[in-house]
C-alpha positions as CSV (number, residue, x, y, z in Angstrom):
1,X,8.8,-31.4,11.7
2,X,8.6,-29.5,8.7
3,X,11.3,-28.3,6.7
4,X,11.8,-24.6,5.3
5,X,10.9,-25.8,1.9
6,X,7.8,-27.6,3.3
7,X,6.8,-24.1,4.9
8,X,8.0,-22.3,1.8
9,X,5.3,-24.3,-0.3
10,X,2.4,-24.3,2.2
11,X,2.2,-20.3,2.4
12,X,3.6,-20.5,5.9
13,X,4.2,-16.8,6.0
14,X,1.6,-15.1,4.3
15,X,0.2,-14.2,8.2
16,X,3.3,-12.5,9.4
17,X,3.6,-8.8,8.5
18,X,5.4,-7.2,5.7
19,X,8.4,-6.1,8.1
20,X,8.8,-9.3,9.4
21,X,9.0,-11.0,5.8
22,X,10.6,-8.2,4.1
23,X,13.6,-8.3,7.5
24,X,13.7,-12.1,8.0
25,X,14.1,-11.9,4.3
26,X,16.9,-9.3,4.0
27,X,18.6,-11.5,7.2
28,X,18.6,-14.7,5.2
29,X,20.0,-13.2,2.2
30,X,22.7,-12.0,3.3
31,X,24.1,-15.3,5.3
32,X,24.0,-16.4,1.3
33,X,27.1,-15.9,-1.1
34,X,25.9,-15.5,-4.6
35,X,28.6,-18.2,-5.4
36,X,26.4,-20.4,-3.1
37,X,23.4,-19.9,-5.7
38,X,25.4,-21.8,-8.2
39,X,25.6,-25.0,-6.7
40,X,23.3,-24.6,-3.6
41,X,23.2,-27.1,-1.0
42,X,20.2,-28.3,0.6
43,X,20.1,-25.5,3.2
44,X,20.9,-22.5,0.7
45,X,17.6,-24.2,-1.4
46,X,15.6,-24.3,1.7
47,X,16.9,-20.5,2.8
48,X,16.3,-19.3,-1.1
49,X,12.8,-21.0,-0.9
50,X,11.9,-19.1,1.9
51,X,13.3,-15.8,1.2
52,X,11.0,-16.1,-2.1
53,X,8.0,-17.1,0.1
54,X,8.2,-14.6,2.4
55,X,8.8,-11.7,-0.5
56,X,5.7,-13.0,-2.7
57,X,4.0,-12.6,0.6
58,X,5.2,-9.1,1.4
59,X,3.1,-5.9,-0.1
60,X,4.4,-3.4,-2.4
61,X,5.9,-0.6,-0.7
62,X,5.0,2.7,-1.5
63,X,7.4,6.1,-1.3
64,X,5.8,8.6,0.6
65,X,6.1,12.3,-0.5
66,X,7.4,13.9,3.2
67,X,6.1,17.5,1.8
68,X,3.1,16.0,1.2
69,X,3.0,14.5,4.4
70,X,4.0,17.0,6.4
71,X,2.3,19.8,4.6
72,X,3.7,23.7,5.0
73,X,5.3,22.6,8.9
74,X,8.6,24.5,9.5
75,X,11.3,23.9,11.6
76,X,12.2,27.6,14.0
77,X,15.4,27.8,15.3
């Protein structure tokens, strides 16, 4: 069975989508203390490995303009 870390280094996640990396990600990081980061045990290693993997994996995100978007549409009330 393969470890994190073993998944990590193998690319594991570069298949799953950006919101599933950039969420799993964001879920992982914040089960970590950044005390923890000092002096990391082996699962904080494997959780920081991963959370690395799946970010290099993600794509850049891009801000979207919403008047550009959405042009001249107003709201009537």
């Amino acid at each position: 069975m393969k470890t994190r870390l073993d998944k990590a280094m193998n690319n594991e996640w570069s298949d799953d989508s950006n919101y599933d990396n950039i969420n799993k990600s964001i879920e992982l990081a914040k089960n970590i203390n950044i005390i923890d980061i000092i002096d990391p045990t082996s699962k904080t290693r494997h959780d920081l490995a991963e959370i690395v993997s799946r970010l290099k994996n993600a794509e850049n995100l891009e801000i979207i303009d919403i008047q550009d978007f959405t042009g001249n549409i107003h709201s009537y009330s």
